[in-house]
N, C-alpha and C positions, 0 to 999 in steps of 0.2 A: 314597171318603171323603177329605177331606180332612183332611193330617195338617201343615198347615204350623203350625197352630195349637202344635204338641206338639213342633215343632221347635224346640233350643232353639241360641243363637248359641253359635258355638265358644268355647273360652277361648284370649284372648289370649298365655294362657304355660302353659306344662305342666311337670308336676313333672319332674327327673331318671327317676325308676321308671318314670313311664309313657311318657319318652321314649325311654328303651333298650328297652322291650318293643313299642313302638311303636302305647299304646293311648290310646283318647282322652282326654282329662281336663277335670276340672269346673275348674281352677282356684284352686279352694278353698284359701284360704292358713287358716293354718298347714299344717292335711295335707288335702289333698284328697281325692276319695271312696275310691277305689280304696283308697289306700293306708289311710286308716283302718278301712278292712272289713280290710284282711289284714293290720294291725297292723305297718308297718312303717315306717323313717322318712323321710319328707317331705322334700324338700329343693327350693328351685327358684334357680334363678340364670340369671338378665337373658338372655332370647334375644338371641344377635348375628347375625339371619337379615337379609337386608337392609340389615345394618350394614360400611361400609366407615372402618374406623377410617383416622384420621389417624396417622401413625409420631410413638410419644412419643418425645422429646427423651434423648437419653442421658442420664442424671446425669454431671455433673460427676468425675471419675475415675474412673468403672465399669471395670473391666477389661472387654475383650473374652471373650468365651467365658464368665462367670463363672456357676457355679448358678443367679446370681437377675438377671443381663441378661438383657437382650432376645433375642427370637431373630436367629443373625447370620445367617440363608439365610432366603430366601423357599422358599416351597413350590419353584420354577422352582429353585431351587438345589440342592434335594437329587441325591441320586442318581439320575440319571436311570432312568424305568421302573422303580425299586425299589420303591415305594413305589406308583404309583398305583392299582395294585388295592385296598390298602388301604384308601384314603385315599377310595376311589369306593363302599369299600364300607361305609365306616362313614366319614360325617362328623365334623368337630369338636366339634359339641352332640353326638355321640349315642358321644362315645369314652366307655371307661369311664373315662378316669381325669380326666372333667371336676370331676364332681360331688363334695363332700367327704364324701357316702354311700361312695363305695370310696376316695378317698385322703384319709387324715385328714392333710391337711397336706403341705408341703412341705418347703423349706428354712423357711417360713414358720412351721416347728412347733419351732423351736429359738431359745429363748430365749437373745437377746444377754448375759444376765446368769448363765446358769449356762457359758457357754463363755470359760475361761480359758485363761494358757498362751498356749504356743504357737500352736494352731487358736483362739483368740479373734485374735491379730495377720492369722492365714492369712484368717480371713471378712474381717476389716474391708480389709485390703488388697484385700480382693477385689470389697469393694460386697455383701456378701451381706447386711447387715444394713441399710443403707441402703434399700433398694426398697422400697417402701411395700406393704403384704401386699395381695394380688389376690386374688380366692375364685376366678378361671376362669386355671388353670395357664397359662404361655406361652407362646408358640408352640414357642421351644426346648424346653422339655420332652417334648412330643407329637413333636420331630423326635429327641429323645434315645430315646424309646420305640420308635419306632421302626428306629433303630440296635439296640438290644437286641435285637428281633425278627429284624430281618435279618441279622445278623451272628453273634449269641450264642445264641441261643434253642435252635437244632435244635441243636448241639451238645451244651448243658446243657439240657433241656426239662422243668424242676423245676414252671416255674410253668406256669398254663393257658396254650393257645393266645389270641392275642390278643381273638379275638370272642367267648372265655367268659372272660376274664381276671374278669369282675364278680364270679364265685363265688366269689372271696375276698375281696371285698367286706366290712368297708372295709379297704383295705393300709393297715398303719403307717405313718408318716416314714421307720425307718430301711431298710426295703425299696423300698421308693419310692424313696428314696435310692440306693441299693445299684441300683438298677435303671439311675436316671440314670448313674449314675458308672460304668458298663459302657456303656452306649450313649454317653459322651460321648469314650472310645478310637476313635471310629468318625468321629466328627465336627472337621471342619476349625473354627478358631477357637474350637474348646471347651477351657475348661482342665478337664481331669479332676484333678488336683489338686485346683482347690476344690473339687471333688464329693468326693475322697475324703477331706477334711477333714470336710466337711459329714456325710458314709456314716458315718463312724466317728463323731463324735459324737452321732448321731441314735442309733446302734447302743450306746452307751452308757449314752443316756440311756433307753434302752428297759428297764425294770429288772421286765419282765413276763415269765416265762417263757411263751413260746406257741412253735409252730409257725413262726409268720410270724419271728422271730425268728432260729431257726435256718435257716429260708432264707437272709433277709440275711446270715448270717457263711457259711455254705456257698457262695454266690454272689459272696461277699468275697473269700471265700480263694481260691476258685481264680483270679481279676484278679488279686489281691497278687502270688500265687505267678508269673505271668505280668508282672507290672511289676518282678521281680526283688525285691519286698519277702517275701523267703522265710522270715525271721523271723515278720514279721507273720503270713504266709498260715497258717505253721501254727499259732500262736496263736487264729487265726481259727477253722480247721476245730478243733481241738481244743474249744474252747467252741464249737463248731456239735455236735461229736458227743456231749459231754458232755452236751452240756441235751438234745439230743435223746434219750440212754437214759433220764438223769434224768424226761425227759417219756412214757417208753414207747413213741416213734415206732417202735421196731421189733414193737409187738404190735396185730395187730388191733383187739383191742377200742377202744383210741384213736383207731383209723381210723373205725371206728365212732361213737364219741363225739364224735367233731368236725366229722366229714363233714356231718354238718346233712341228711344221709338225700340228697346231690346226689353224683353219678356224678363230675362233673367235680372237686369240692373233695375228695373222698376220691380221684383218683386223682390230683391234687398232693401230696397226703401221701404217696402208697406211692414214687412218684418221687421225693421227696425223702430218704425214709430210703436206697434205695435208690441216688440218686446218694451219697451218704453213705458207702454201702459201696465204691462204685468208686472215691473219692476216696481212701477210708484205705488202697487198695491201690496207687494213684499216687500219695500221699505219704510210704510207704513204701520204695516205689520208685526215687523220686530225689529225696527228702531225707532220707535216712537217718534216719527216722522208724519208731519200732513200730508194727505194727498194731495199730489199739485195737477192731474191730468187729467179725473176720472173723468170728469164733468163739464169736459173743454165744450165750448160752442161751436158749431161750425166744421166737425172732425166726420168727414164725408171721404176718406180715404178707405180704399175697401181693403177686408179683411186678406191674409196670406192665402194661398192655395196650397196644393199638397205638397208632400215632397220629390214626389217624381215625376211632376212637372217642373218643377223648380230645379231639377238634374238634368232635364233634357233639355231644358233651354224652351218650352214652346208649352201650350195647353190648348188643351180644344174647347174648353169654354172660362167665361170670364170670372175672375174673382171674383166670391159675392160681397154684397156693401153688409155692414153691421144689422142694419133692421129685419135684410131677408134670413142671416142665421138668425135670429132671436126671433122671428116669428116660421122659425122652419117645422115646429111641430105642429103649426097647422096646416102644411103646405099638402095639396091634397098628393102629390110627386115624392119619393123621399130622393133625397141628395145627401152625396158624398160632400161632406167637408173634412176640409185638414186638421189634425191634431191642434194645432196653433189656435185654430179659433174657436175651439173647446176650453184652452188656457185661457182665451182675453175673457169668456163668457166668464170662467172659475175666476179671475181677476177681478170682475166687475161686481161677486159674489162677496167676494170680499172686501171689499170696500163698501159693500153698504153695509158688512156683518159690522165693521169698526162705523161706521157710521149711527149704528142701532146703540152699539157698547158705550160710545163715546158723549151719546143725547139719550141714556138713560131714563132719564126723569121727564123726557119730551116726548118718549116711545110710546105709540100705543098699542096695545096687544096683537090686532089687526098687522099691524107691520110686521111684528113678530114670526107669526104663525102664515105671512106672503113670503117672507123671505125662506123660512124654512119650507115652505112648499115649492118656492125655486132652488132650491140646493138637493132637495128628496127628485124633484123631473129632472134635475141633470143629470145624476146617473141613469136614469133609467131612458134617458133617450142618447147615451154615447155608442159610436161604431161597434156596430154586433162584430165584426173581424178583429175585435182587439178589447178583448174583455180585460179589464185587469191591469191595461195598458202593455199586454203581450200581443205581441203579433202571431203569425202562423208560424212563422220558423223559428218561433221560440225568444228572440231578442225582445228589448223592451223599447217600446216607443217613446224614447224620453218626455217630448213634447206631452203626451198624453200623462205620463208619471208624473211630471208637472203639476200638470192641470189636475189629476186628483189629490194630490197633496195638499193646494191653495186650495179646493172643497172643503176639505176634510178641517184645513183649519181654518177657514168662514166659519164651518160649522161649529168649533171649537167658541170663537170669538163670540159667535151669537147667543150660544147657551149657557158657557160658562159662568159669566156674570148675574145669570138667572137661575145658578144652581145655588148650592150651599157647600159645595167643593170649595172656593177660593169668593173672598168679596171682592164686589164690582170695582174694577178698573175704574182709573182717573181719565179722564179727557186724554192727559199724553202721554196715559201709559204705553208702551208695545206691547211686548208681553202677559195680557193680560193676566195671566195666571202666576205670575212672579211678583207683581206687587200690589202690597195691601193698599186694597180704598175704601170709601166708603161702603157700607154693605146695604146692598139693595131689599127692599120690605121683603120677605117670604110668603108666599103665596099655595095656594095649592099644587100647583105645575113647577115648583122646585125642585121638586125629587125625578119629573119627568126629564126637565132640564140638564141635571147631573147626568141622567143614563143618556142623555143624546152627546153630552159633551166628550162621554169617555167612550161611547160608541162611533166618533170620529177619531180620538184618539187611538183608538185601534185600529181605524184603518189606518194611519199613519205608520203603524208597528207591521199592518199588514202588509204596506207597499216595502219596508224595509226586508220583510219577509222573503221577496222575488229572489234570493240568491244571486244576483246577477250584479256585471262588473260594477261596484259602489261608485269608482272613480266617474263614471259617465254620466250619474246623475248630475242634475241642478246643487252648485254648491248651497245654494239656497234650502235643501235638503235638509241639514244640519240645523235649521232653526224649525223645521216640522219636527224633526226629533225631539228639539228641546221642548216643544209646547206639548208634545204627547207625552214626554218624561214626566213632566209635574203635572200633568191631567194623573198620569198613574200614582206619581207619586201621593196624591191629595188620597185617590181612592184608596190607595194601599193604608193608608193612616187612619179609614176611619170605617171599611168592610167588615162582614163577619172575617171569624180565622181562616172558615173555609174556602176562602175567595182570595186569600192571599198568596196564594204559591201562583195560579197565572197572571196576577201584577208584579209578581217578581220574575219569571221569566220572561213576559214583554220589557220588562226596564234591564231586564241582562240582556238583552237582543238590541237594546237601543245603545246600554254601553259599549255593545261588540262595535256597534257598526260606528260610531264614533270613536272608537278606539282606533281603528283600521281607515277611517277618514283623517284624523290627526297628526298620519304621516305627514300629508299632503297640505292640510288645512288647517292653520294655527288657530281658530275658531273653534273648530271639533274639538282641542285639544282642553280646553277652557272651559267650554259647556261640559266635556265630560268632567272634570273635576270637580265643578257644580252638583252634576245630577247624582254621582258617586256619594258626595260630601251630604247633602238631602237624605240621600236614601242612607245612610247609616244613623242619622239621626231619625229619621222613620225604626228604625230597628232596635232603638235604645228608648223612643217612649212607646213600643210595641203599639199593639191593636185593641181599639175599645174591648170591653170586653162584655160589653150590651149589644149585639147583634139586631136586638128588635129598633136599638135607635140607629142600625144603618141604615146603609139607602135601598139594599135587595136590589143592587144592580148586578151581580154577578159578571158575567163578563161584556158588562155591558149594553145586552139588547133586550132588556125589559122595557118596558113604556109607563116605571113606578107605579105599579097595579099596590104597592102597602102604600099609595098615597094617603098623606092624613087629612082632615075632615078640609072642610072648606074654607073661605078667608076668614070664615070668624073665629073658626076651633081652633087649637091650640096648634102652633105651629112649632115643628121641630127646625131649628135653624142650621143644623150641623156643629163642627164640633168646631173652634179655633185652631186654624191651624199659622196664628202668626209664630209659634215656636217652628215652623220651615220655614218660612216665605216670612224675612224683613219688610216689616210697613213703608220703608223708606229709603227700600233698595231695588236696582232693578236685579236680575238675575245675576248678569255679567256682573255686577259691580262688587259681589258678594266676595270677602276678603275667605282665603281657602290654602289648605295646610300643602305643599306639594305632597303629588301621589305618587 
């Protein structure tokens, strides 16, 4: 039979909808068929398939790298090999964030007349308002997004994977934004400045409480906090956690009412309350910040699942809730869980570690020696397939790298102030090992205390050890290096001689890799001149030269077997070390010679 009759000619252009799902389409303008049967909206913009555009003409003082210039790399530019699977695997018509069904807008969504001030001089010196508004984003954008992903993503993996990113569908401006302005730290001739001008006024003028919102300030703050605007940062996540209880993000039933009944869009949400909780435990931690989440009432939202369910859009079983991982080492079954919920567990570690630090004088021993017997079971019951936070194919699991960082400095926090390395922190200290407090009575278990403290410290130096790309880590990284730097630096001031050449190749290994972060990170840039500045003063009032009154920790994993006598015998208290560490200064604030 012949059927050419019933054959009908293709359409010339096809909607957005039906080109991400890759189905055929009638054409039909306003909404074509498809989409008016599943009631959804229509959008179509100009095929560029067989189109080789001409390079427009720069305006007339456009800054280089600006939000709304041109892109300055050709595809052949980017990072080599980074990108082409990508880019092979989803074309430019078929990204999601062509169409303005998922980005409502760009920098192109921010009206020149509500931006005064200051960021009104920042755009216009910048050309941001000049460009004449385009509905098909720029090239640079799609090379910005792609920095996000390859750089920032696995560390903070709040939003979808990139080939389900549509499920949030359509993103705001000021995430959008918020998204550029992290991938534009990654890219050469980009100014992230205008981006972060552009990020925060979009993020302002967003005056909707959603979801998508507290992403952008959660994904804010922790950049800020990493370009050394630490002010900012926590202003940021504070209004990120605030609209987030205010909005109920940490119960269920929200997860529910929003998720639109799709796997992928509700497991953005549990990852974001969730990274939520690890942050208020890392800004806690070294910005002498309260926790404002740990201990929320009522937080029945279950924990993230893995990553490659969270790629494929589906899972064959359900997320578990918080009580069944923390009671999974007696589960008589063992179960796979996701890196992520090894981090909230290592989050929640830490937070009571600063909780112990912080109610010194209220602590009882008992507490002590529970929380270090939960910080000692958590590594030894993490994924046998990824020891080390390395996978099989050699890559590192960020998520997991993470999570033993915040261990390692629980661990730090809890002993520290029980050793005779540094005296006990204040109530609002961060850092505990940068400034002087009160010093706590010395006791027998001092000297034990010191060797667990630098025995996390090392792992710290260990995970830096991985050789692997630095940029991909947690910027949050950089403040594990600092708290291990002065764990070292303390011991190197007061070891035998013989024990000081490996605390000076761990703190040269800590300067390398903040040296090689401070491209990136004006934060790295800062601590390293810090830790630099310390350690030469380590060097100019050398090494006791009484060996028997050190601690015989060598490198670390002794369990101070020269302990001395009991509470009543004579206790050696360590040595002063407020000629490093200002009584009355936090680290950062320490005034320092340029290097």
């Amino acid at each position: 039979m012949q059927k050419s009759a019933q054959t009908s000619t293709p359409a010339p252009l096809a909607c957005l909808a039906c080109r991400r799902k890759h189905l055929k389409c009638d054409g039909i303008q306003p909404t074509c068929g498809r989409c008016h049967k599943a009631q959804i909206d229509c959008h179509y913009t100009p095929s560029r398939r067989g189109y080789r555009s001409t390079p427009r003409s720069k305006p007339v003082g456009a800054s280089v790298g600006s939000p709304a210039s041109s892109a300055v790399y050709s595809d052949q530019q980017s990072v080599p090999g980074m990108f082409d699977t990508m880019h092979h695997a989803m074309q430019p018509s078929e990204w999601p964030t062509q169409g303005p069904s998922l980005l409502q807008g760009g920098l192109e969504g921010l009206d020149a007349s509500t931006m005064g001030g200051s960021n009104q001089g920042l755009l216009t010196q910048n050309n941001l308002l000049a460009i004449p508004i385009d509905p098909v984003p720029a090239d640079n954008d799609f090379r910005l997004l792609d920095f996000y992903y390859a750089f920032f993503h696995d560390a903070h993996p709040i939003l979808p994977p990139i080939q389900q990113l549509h499920a949030l569908a359509p993103i705001p401006p000021s995430l959008n934004l918020v998204i550029k302005f992290i991938g534009a730290h990654f890219a050469f001739d980009v100014s992230a400045d205008a981006y972060k001008a552009a990020a925060a006024e979009a993020i302002a003028q967003d005056l909707a409480p959603s979801f998508y919102k507290v992403q952008a300030l959660l994904l804010f703050s922790t950049v800020l906090h990493a370009r050394n605007d630490r002010e900012e940062a926590y202003d940021s996540f504070c209004a990120a956690a605030n609209l987030a209880i205010d909005l109920g993000m940490y119960q269920r039933s929200f997860m529910v009412r929003h998720g639109q009944n799709s796997f992928v869009r509700e497991e953005s949400l549990r990852r974001t309350w969730w990274e939520l909780y690890i942050c208020d435990a890392m800004f806690a931690a070294f910005d002498q910040c309260p926790c404002r989440i740990s201990n929320l009432p009522g937080m029945d939202i279950p924990l993230p699942c893995d990553d490659a369910s969270f790629a494929t859009g589906f899972s064959l079983i359900d997320p578990p809730s918080l009580p069944q991982f923390y009671n999974r080492i007696f589960s008589a079954r063992e179960h796979k869980y996701s890196s992520f919920c090894y981090a909230v567990e290592a989050a929640k570690l830490l937070s009571r570690a600063l909780t112990l630090s912080n109610n010194i004088d209220n602590t009882g021993r008992d507490q002590v020696e529970s929380l270090e017997a939960n910080i000692t079971s958590w590594f030894h019951h993490l994924p046998d397939d990824r020891p080390n936070a390395l996978c099989a194919d050699g890559n590192v699991d960020q998520m997991l790298f993470r999570a033993y960082m915040i261990t390692h400095c629980a661990s730090i926090y809890l002993h520290l102030p029980r050793s005779n390395l540094l005296a006990t922190p204040t109530a609002n200290a961060s850092i505990a090992c940068a400034r002087k407090g009160p010093s706590l009575p010395p006791t027998s278990h001092t000297l034990t205390h010191a060797a667990k403290a630098l025995e996390a410290a090392n792992g710290i130096v260990a995970l830096a050890a991985l050789r692997k790309p630095l940029l991909k880590h947690t910027p949050f990284f950089i403040c594990g290096l600092v708290l291990s730097a002065v764990v070292q630096l303390c011991a190197w001031s007061i070891t035998a001689t013989g024990a000081v050449e490996p605390r000076r190749d761990r703190l040269a290994l800590i300067v390398g890799e903040l040296k090689s972060l401070d491209r990136t990170w004006a934060l790295a840039h800062q601590v390293m001149c810090h830790i630099k500045r310390l350690a030469r003063e380590v060097l100019e009032i050398g090494v006791q030269s009484e060996p028997s009154r050190g601690l015989g920790l060598g490198d670390g994993e002794g369990q101070g077997e020269g302990e001395i006598q009991g509470e009543g015998g004579a206790i050696d208290q360590g040595p002063d070390v407020s000629s490093l560490v200002s009584s009355e200064m936090w680290l950062g604030d320490i005034e320092f010679e340029q290097v």
